[in-house]
Each structure stands twice: as C-alpha cells, then as structure tokens.
C-alpha positions in Angstrom: 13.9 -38.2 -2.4 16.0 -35.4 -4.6 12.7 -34.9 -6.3 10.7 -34.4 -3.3 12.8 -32.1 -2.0 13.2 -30.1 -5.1 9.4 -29.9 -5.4 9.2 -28.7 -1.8 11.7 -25.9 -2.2 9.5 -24.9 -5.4 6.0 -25.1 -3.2 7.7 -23.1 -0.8 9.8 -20.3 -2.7 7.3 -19.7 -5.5 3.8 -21.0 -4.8 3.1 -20.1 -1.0 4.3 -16.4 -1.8 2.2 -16.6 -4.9 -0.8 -17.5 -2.6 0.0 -15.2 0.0 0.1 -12.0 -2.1 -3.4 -13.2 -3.9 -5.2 -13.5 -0.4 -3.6 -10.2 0.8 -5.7 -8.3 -2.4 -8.6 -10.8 -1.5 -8.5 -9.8 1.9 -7.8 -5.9 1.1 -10.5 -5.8 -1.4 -13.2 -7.9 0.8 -12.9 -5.3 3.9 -13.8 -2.5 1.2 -16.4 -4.4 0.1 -17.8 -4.9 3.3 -17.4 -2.1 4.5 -19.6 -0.5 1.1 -22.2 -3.1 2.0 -22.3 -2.0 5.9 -22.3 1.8 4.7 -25.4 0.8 2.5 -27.3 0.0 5.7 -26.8 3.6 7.5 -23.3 2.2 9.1 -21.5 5.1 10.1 -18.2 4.9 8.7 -16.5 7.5 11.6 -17.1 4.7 13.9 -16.5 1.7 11.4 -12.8 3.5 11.2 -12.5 3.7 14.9 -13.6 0.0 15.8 -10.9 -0.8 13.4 -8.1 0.7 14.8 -9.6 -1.1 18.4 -9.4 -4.2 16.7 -5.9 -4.1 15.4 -4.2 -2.4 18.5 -5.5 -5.4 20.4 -4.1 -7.8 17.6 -0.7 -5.6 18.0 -0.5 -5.9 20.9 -0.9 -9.4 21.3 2.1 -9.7 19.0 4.2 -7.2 20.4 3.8 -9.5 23.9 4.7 -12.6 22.1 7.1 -11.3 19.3 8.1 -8.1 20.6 11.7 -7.2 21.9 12.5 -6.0 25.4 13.5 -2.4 23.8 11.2 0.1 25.7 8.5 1.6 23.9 9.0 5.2 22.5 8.0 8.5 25.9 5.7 10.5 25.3 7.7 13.5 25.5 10.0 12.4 23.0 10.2 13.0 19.8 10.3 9.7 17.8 7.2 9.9 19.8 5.9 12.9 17.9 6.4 11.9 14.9 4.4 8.6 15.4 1.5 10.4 16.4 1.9 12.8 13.1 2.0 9.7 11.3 -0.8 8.4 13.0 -2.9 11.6 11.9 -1.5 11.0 8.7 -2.9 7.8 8.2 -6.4 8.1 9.9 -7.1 11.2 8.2 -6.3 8.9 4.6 -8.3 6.3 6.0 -11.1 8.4 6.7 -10.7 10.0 3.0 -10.8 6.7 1.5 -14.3 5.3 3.5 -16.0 8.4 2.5 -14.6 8.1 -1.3 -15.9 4.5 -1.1 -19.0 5.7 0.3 -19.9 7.8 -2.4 -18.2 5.7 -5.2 -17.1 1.7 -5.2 -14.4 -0.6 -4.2 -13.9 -1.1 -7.6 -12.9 2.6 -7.8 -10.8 2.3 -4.8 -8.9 -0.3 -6.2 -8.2 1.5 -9.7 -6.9 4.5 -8.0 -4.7 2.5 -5.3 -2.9 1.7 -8.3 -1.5 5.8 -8.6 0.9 5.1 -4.8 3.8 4.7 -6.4 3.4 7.8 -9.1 2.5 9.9 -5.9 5.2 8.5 -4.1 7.7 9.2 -6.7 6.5 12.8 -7.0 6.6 13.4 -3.3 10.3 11.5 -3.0 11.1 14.1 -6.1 9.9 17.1 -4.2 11.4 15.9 -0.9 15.1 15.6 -2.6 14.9 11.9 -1.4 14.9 11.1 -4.9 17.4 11.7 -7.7 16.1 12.9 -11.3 18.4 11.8 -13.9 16.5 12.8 -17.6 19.5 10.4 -19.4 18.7 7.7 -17.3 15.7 4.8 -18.8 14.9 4.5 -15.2 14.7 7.9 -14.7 12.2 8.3 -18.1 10.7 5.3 -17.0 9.4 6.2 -13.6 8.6 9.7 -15.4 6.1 8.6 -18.6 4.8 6.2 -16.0 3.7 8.6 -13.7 2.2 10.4 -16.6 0.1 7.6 -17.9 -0.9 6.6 -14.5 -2.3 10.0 -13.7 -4.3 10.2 -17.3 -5.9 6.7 -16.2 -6.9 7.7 -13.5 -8.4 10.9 -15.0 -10.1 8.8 -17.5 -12.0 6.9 -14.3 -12.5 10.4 -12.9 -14.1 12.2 -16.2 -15.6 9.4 -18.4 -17.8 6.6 -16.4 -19.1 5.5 -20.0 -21.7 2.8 -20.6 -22.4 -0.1 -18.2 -20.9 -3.4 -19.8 -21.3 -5.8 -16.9 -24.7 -5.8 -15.0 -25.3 -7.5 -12.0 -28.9 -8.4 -10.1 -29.0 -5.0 -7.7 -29.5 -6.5 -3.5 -29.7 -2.6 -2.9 -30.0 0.7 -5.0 -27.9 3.6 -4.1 -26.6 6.9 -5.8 -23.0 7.3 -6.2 -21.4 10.4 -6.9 -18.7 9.2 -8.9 -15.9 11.9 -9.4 -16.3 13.3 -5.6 -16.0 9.9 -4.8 -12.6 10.0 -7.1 -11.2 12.7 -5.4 -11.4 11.5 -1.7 -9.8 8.2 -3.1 -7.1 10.3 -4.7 -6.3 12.4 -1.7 -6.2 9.3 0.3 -3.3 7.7 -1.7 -2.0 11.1 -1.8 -1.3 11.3 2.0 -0.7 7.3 2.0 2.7 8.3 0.1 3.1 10.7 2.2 2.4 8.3 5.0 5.2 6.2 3.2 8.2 8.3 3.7 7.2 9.5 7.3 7.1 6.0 7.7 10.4 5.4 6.1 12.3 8.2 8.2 10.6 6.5 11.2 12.4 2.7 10.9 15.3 4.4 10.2 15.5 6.1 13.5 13.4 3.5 15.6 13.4 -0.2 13.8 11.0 -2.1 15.8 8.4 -2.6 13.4 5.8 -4.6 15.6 6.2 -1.3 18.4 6.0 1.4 15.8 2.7 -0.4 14.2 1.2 -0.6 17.4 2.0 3.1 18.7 0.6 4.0 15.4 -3.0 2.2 15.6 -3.0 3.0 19.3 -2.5 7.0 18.8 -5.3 6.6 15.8 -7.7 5.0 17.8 -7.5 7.8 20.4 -7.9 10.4 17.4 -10.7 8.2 15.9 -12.3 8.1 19.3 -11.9 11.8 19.8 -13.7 12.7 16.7 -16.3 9.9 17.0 -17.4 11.2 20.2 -17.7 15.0 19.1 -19.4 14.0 15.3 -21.7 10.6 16.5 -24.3 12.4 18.7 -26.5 9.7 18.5 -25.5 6.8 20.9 -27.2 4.0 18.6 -24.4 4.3 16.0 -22.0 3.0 18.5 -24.0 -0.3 18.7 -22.5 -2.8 16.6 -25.5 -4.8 15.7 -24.8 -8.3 13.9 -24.3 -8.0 10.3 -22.5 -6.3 7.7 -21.5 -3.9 10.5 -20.5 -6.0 12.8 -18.6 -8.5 9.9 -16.6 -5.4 8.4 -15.2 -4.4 11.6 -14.0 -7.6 12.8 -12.6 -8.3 9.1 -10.8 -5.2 9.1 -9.7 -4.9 12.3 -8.0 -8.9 12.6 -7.2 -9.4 8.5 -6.9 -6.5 6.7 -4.9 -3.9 9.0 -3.3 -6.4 11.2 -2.3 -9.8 9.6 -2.3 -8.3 6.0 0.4 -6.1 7.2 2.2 -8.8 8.4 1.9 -10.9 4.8 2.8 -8.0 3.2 6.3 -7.4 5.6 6.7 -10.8 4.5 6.6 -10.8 1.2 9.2 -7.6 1.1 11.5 -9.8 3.0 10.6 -13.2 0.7 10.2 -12.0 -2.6 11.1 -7.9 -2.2 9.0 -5.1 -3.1 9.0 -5.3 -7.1 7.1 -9.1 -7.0 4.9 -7.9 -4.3 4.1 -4.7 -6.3 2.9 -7.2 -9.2 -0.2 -8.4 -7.8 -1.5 -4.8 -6.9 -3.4 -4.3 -10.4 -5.1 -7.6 -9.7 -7.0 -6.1 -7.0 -9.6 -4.5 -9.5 -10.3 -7.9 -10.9 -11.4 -8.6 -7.4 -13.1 -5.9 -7.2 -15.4 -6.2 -10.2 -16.1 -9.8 -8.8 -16.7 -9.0 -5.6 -18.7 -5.8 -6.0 -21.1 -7.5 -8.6 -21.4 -10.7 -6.2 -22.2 -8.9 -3.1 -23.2 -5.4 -3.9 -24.9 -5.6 -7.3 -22.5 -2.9 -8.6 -22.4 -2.0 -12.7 -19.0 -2.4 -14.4 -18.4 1.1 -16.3 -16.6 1.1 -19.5 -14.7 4.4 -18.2 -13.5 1.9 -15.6 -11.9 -0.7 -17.5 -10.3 2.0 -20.1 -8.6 3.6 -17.6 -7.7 1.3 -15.3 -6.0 -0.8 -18.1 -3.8 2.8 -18.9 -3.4 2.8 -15.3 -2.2 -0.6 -14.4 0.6 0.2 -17.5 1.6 3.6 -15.8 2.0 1.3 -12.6 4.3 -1.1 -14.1 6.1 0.9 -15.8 6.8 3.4 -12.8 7.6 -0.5 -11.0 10.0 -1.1 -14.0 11.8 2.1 -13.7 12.5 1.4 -9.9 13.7 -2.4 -10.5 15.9 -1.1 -13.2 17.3 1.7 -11.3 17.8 -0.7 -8.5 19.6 -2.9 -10.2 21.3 -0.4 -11.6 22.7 0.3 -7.7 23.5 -3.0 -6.9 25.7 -4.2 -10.1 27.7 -0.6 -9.1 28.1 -1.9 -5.8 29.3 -5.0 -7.1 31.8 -4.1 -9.8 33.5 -1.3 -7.2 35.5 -3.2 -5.5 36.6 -5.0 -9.0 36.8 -1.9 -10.6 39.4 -0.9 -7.1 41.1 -3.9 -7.5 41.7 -3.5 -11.3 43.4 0.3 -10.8 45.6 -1.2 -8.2 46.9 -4.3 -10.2 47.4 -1.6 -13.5 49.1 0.6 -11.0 51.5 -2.1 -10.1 52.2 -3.4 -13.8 53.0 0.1 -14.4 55.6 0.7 -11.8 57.1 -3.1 -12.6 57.2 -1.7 -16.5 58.7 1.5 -15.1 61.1 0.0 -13.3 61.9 -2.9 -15.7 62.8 -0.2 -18.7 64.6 2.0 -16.2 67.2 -1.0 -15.6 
C-alpha cells in the first residue's frame, strides 16, 4: 500500500508534468507546422491569425463562465482597460510578424529563434530598470554571456544556412527567403518580451488571469478583423474550405492559444518557471521531425550549429535567473535569523556589561 502510494505521488509530481510540458512544444510546434502547410496552399495567413483569435475567445470565454470569478470585467473607459488593448496590439502585431516569418522561412526556424525570449527579455527588463545589473554577481555574468551567445546563434541561423544534411521526400516545393524570414521571427520574440512585462505590470494591477486572457484575444480579434477586412479584398479567402486551412485554425484556436496557455499556467504553478523553461529547446527537435514528416523540409547545417550555441545561451541566461533567484530566497530566509542573532548578541552584551559592572 506504502508503495503504491509512493509511486503515485512520483506519477503525479514528476511524470504528468513531464508529459505535459512535452505535449505543450508538440502542440506549439504542430500549429506552426500546420499553419506552413496551409500557407503552402495560398491560405492567407491575415485571416488564419484572425480565425484564431475567434476560436480562443470562444474557448475563454467558456472558461471565464465556468471558472471565472464574479469580479466585473475591466470599462472601457478605464485604463486597465487601455492597457489590455495596447497589449493586445502588442501581441497580434508579433503574431502577425511571426506567420509571415514562417511563411517565408520554417517552423524549424521559428523554433530556433523562440529560444532568444529570455535574452530579449532580459535586455528589455535592463533597459526598463525592472532589472538590477550587478557585474560581481555570477548571475549577473551569467544572464550577460548568455545573452551574448544566444544572439551569435541566432546570427549563425541568420547568416550561414550551410549544406543540407537531412533530406526529406518534398509533398510541395516552395522558395524560402531565409534571413527575411529571420528577421520577422526575431522581431516577433522581440515584442513577445515586450508583451511579457506589459503583461507582468497588468496581473499586478488586475489578477484575474482567465478575464485578462479573454479581454486580450477579444480586443485582437477586433484588430485582426479590422485589418482582415481592409487587406482581404477577395471574399473567397474568408472561406475556410476543409483541409490544412480549416485543421490549423481549429488547432490553434482550441490547443495552441487556449489550452496550451492553460498547461503552461500550470506548470509555473507545479513545477515554476525554470523546469518549464527546460523543455523550450526541445521544440526544434520537433520541429525537424515534424517539418520533414509533413512538409518535406531540408535540415540546414547552419541550423543545427546555431541552434546548439543557442540552446546554451538559453540555459545559461535560465541558470543565471535560478541562481539569482535563489540567491533572493536564502536572503529572505536567513533575515530573520540573522535579526534574531543581533538581538540575542545585543542581550549577552548588556548581561556582560552589567555583570562586570557589579
């Protein structure tokens, strides 16, 4: 029986997280992947954005009703209100930067340079003063060099695609243009850092995470809409015709932006951010799979050189925060016995003082 429930607590504290955070990258990856394949087939990816955001506000808003809190959504004239919709901007203009970079590149590329978030997000938190910069400190030096290598991988990816060392049976042929393709990624995970800390600043004022989400994907899917209308003349690209079109859409909308958020809160909460940070390199693993399985796609020796240097800048800018967290908490701690300690050598001081002075 002791056994039993031993093994349970294991299954349940280390394998189901395990699992979770795996079919989180599966998930995250496949939507990218489908979404290259639907692209491939003149999908237009303006309104492949929009009829995700549909689809998760709908999902949100299911779970708002059922796990939601009576606290009244945010006015309109408010302005939490504003800043949700600036964050909403935020994140639909990245999302739109990152379907275009995957449209001219590959979600194997997407998945390499998703790996430079926390070097952006450490510049930006530097520049922002929400971030102190202690040179002495290894965590400091850590999160420093690791930003460093993490931008040279990604450069590598960028400059050298190098010779193809995995080739897989092409379904369809299509030119990439590699390094635009690069860019658009990069400026997406650029303004999903900044994304980050808006969001950050956000929960601190307004912590209802299930409201803010769905304010979010609601105020992006009126943008989306907005910009759909006035850059898809032609009403056939609305259609959703059964398919890679219609597959990516509902796999975005109900997996990837919805209930892989909601795995991901979890995990934070389970394990904290530093495990779920691990399993972000394995994403281009998946990738490489995925994109020679479904889309025929070359492996690039550029590619795996630089996303090797890359996946080290990452954990070494992940090892600099763990450190400097724990840093925090064995301070916070040891204060109140270091408190303690001055008060008891206070008071065997004045009992010495007084003892000598009779």
């Amino acid at each position: 029986m002791r056994e039993e429930t031993v093994s349970w607590k294991y299954f349940k504290r280390d394998i189901v997280p395990f699992a979770a955070m795996v079919a989180v990258e599966c998930t995250t990856v496949g939507s990218s992947t489908l979404f290259k394949a639907a692209t491939l087939r003149g999908f237009s990816f303006y309104v492949f954005v929009f009829y995700s955001y549909v689809g998760a506000t709908l999902v949100l808003l299911l779970l708002s009703l059922i796990f939601g809190r009576s606290r009244s959504l945010p006015s309109a004239k408010s302005p939490l209100f504003f800043k949700i919709f600036l964050l909403a901007l935020l994140g639909l203009t990245s999302r739109v930067a990152g379907c275009k970079g995957i449209e001219y590149s590959s979600p194997t590329l997407s998945s390499a340079i998703s790996n430079l978030s926390p070097a952006f997000t450490f510049m930006l938190a530097v520049f922002f003063r929400m971030e102190q910069v202690v040179l002495r400190s290894s965590a400091t030096q850590a999160k420093i060099i690791g930003t460093i290598v993490s931008i040279s991988g990604a450069l590598v990816i960028f400059l050298y695609k190098g010779p193809k060392i995995l080739v897989a049976a092409s379904f369809t042929s299509f030119e990439s243009s590699w390094i635009t393709g690069g860019l658009l990624l990069g400026l997406q995970f650029l303004l999903l850092s900044v994304w980050f800390i808006l969001q950050t600043h956000i929960m601190e004022i307004y912590p209802e995470e299930i409201a803010v989400v769905f304010c979010y994907n609601l105020c992006a899917m009126v943008i989306s809409a907005t910009i759909c209308l006035i850059v898809e003349k032609d009403s056939s690209s609305w259609q959703l015709k059964p398919g890679f079109s219609l597959a990516s859409v509902i796999y975005s909308g109900l997996f990837d932006t919805s209930l892989g958020s909601v795995i991901h809160t979890w995990g934070l909460h389970v394990k904290g951010p530093v495990y779920v940070s691990l399993f972000k390199p394995l994403s281009i693993a998946i990738a490489v799979a995925m994109a020679a399985i479904f889309l025929g796609d070359a492996l690039h020796l550029g590619s795996v050189i630089g996303s090797v240097i890359l996946s080290f800048g990452f954990y070494t800018v992940i090892w600099g925060k763990a450190r400097e967290d724990a840093i925090k908490t064995t301070k916070i701690i040891l204060e109140p016995i270091k408190n303690r300690s001055r008060r008891l050598f206070s008071l065997y001081g004045a009992v010495v003082l007084l003892s000598m002075n009779s």
